[in-house]
N, C-alpha and C positions, 0 to 999 in steps of 0.2 A: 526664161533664164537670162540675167543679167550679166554683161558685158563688159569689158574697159576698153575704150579706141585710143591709142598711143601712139602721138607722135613725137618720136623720138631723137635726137642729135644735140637736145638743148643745155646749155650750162644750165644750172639750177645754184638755189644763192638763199643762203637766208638761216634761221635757228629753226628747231623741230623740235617739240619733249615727246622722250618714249612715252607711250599709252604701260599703264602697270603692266606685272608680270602676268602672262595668262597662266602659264604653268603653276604660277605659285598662287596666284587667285581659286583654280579648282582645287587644290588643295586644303587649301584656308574654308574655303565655303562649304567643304564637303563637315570641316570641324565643325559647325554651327550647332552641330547637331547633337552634338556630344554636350551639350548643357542644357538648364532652362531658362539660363536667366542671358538677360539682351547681349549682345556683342554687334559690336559698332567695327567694318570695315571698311576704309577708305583705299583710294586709289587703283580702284576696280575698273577692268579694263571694259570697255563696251562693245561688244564682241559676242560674236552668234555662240560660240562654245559655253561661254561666261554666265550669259542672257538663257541659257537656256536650262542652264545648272541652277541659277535664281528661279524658275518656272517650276521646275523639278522639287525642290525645298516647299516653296509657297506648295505648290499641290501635295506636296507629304503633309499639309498641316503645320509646315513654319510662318510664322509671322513674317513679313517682308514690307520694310518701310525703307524708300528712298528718302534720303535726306538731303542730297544733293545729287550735283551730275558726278558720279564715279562713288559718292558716298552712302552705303547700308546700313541698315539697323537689322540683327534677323534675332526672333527668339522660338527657339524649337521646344516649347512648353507643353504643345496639344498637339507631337507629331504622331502620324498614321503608320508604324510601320507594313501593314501591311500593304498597303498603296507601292512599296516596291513588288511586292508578287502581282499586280493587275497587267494585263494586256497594256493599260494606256503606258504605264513605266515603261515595259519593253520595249513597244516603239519609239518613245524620247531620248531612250537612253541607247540603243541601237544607231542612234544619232550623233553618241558623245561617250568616247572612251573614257573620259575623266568622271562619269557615271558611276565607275566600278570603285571609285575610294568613298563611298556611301554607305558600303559594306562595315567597314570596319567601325565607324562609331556608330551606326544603327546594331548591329551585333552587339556593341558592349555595353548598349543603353537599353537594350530589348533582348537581350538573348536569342535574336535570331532575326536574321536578313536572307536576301535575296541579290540573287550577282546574275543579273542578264547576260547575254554575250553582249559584249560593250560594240560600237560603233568606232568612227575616227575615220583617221588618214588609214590609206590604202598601201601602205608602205612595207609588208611582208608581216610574218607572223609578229602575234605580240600576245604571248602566253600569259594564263593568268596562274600560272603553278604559283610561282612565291606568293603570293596572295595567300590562295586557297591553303598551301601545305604550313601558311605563318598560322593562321587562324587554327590547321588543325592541332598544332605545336601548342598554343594559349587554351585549347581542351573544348573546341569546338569540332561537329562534324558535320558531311556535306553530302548531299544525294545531288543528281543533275535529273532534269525533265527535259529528254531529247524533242520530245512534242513544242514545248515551252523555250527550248534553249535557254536554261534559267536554272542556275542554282540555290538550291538551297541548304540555308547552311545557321545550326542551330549548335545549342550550348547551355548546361545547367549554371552554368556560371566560370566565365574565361578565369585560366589561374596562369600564373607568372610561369616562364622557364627562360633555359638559354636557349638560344636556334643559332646556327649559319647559316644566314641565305645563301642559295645559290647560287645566285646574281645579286649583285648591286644594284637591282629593280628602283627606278624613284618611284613609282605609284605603289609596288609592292612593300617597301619600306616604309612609306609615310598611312598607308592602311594599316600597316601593323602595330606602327606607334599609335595608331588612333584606338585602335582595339586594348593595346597594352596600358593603354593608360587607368583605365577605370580597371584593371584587371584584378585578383588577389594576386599579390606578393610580389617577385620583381622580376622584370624581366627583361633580358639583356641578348643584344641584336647585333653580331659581328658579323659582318664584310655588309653591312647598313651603306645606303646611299647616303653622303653628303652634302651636295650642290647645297648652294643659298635659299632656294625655296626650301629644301626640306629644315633647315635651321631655322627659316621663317619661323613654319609649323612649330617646329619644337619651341621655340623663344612664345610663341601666340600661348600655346600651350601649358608654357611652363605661369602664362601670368594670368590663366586660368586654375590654376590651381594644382596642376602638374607638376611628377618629378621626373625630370629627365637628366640625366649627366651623359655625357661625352659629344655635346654638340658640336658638329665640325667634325668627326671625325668615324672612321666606319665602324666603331665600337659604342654603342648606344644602350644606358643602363635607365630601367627607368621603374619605379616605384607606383607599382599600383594606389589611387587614390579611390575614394570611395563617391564622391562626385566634383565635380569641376563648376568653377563661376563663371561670370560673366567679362567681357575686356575689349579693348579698344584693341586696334590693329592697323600698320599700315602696308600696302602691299610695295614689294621693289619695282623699280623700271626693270622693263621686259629687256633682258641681255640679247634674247635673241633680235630683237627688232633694233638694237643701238649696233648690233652687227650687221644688218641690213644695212642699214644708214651707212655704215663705212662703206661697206662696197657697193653701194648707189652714186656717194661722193667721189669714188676713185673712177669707177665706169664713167659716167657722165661730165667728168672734169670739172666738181662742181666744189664751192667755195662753204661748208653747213659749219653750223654748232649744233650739237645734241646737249642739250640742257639738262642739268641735274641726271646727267646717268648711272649715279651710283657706281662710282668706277669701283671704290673696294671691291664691290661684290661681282666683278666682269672676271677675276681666275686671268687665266691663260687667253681669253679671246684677243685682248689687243695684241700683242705680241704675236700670234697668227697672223692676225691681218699686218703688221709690220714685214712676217717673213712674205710677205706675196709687193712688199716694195711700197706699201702705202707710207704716206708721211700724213703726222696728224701731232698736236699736241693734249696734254691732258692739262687742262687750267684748274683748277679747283677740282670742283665737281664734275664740270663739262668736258665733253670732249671737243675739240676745233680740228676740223679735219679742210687744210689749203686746198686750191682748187692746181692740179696736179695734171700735166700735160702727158704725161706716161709716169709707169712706175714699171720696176722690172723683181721679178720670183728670184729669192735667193734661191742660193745652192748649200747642202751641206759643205763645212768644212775642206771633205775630200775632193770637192766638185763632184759631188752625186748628187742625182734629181732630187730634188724636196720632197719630200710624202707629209701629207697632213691627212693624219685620220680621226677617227673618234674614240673618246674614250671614257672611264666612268668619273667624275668630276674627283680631283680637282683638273682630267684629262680636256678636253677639247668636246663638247658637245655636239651630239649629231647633227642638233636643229641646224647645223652653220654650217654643215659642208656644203649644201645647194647654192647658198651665199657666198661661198667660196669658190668654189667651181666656176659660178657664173664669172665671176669678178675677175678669174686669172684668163679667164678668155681675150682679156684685152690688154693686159699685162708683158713683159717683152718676157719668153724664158717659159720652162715647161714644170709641171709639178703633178704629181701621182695624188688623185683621189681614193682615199682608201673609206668606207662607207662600211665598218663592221657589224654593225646591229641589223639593219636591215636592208632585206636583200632586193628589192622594187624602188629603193630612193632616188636613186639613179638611172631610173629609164626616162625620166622628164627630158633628157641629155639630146634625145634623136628633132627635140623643137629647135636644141641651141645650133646643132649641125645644119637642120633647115638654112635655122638665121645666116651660115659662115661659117660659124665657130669650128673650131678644129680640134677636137676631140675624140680621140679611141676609149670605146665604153670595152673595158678590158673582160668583165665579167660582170654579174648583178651588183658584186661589190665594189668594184674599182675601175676608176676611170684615170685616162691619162690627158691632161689640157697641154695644147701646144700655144702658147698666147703669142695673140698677133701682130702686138705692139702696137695697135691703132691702124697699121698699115693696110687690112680691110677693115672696115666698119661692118657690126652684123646689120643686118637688113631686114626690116616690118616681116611679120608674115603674120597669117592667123593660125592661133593655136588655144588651146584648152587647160587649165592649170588641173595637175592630178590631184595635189593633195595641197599642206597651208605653204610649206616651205619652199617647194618648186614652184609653187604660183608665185610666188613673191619673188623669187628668183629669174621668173619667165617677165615679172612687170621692170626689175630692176635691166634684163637685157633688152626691154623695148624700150625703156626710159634713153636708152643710150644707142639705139639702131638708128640707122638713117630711115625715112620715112613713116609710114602708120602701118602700125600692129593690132590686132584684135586678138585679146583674152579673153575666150569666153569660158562657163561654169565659175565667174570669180566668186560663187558665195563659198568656196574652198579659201580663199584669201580673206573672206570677211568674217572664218572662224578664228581666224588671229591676228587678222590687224586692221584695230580700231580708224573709221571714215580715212583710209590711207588715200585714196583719191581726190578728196579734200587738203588734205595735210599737205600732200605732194604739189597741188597748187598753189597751195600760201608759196611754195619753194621756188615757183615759176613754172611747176612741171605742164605738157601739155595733154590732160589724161581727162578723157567723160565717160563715164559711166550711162552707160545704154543699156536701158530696162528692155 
């Protein structure tokens, strides 16, 4: 099991470009499947999740040609669906939650798929009801094989209706558009997820031959077609990792540009990272974020503690509260973690208290940061990243600790962020990877 040895205090200095979006690339490639003819995506991030989602297609019987480094060609012309009901699927896919949006255009191409229990981060429940109960809504039904841990879930032919999700699900929304799209007649999707990768989806979709209306927004109307072409695609910079990058650069007092970040589509992220005291500017496309000798946590209005929580976009996204957390640790001024989707995100917390850090983990859900103003520095220790976010979170407070760190289990951080231990060197970081 591979390692990273961190020796941390150093300024760091220099430009980064985010690696593409990983959330929005499983998305995209789970589409593939939903045509015959080619589709060309570009700015694919290179990433164990990613990498393994492309293994997964290729062994369904899709075509899979590199055409460059980040650049695909896939055509799902001779796919197997039954290759989702095999043993070797469950175990691959028992490795990658983003597995389970395969369901929805193999269903609507085949009349009938296979929904393993998905894999992933380890971070509390992550229900697959809106999924299941969208698909059974478009006139599909579903047995489970408690032997198999493996549903299955068939259909004479998916037909249009209205549904409310329960939730604002992104994977359960973007399965459902996948399913909806080839479906009879129309059908319309309110309290729908909207983040930028799902508009991705929908924009990829619509220039396949798709009718979708109400992009952007949680009302999603969309016109069953009878099959779908072929199209070019480009995937966004990963929001999540350009929020890393800001609080790498405030922790570490370090001088970056994030290149072509695709600021339209970052919502509400910078302005968070603004209320925790960062200064940064937004140049074009780039972001420049100064090299920052302290920053301090606003307060509300009344002089009440800050709370920053999570919510369903255009709210503040969960992937970024561990990056936030970590970052106000060294901030001058105290701010309330609030963590509502799941309830395990926040136990990574008892590494950071090792390190210094001063933090009351108030419940599974919420934490309280007292930031120290620089005045201790956290300190090396070895420790283990649980899942992608708090790994990256646990590298960003060694980057900035006094002496050497050891993270081990990093193939948790290499399911979402592309040779970061390479990148972080161009930046002056001092980080090796020990096999």
């Amino acid at each position: 099991m591979s390692s990273f040895e961190v020796r941390g205090g150093k300024a760091l200095k220099g430009t980064i470009i985010p690696q593409g979006a990983k959330n929005e690339a499983l998305q995209i490639l789970s589409a593939v499947v939903l045509s015959n003819d080619p589709i060309t995506i570009s700015n694919i991030p290179n990433i164990v999740d990613v990498n393994l989602l492309i293994e997964l297609l290729h062994e369904m019987g899709v075509t899979v040609e590199k055409l460059n480094d980040g650049v695909y060609r896939f055509q799902a012309n001779k796919i197997d669906p039954q290759y989702l009901a095999s043993e070797e699927f469950r175990k691959k896919s028992g490795r990658l939650r983003g597995s389970v949006m395969l369901a929805g255009p193999i269903l609507a191409r085949f009349n009938i798929a296979y929904l393993p229990k998905p894999g992933g981060d380890k971070i509390g429940r992550r229900r697959l009801d809106t999924h299941i109960i969208g698909f059974e809504k478009l006139g599909a039904k579903y047995s489970y094989d408690q032997d198999l841990a493996c549903f299955t879930i068939k259909t004479n032919g998916l037909k249009g209706c209205y549904m409310l999700l329960d939730e604002p699900s992104v994977t359960g929304t973007a399965n459902i558009v996948m399913a909806a799209v080839l479906a009879e007649g129309i059908t319309t999707i309110y309290n729908a997820a909207c983040e930028p990768y799902l508009q991705q989806l929908c924009s990829m979709l619509n220039s396949m031959g798709a009718k979708i209306t109400g992009v952007g927004s949680n009302l999603l109307t969309i016109e069953g077609v009878k099959k779908l072409g072929g199209t070019e695609h480009r995937i966004l910079p990963d929001m999540i990792e350009i929020g890393s990058f800001i609080g790498l650069a405030a922790m570490t007092k370090s001088e970056i540009r994030i290149k072509d970040a695709g600021v339209k589509h970052l919502g509400i992220i910078p302005e968070k990272f603004r209320l925790l005291g960062i200064d940064f500017d937004i140049q074009g496309d780039d972001i420049f974020i100064p090299a920052q000798e302290d920053y301090e946590i606003q307060t509300y209005m009344d002089g009440g503690i800050l709370t920053i929580y999570d919510n369903p976009w255009p709210g503040f996204t969960p992937d970024l509260l561990s990056i936030v957390l970590v970052t106000a640790t060294q901030a001058r001024g105290s701010v309330l973690i609030h963590q509502k989707m799941f309830e395990s995100r926040l136990f990574f917390t008892d590494k950071l208290i090792e390190m210094g850090a001063q933090i009351i983990l108030c419940d599974p859900h919420r934490a309280t940061v007292i930031g120290l103003g620089r005045k201790h520095p956290l300190r090396g220790i070895t420790m283990s990243s649980p899942d992608i976010r708090a790994g990256q979170a646990l590298l960003i407070a060694a980057l900035s600790a006094e002496g050497k760190s050891t993270i081990q289990n990093i193939e948790q951080i290499d399911r979402g962020y592309q040779n970061i231990d390479t990148r972080l060197q161009e930046l002056g970081a001092d980080i090796k990877r020990v096999i």
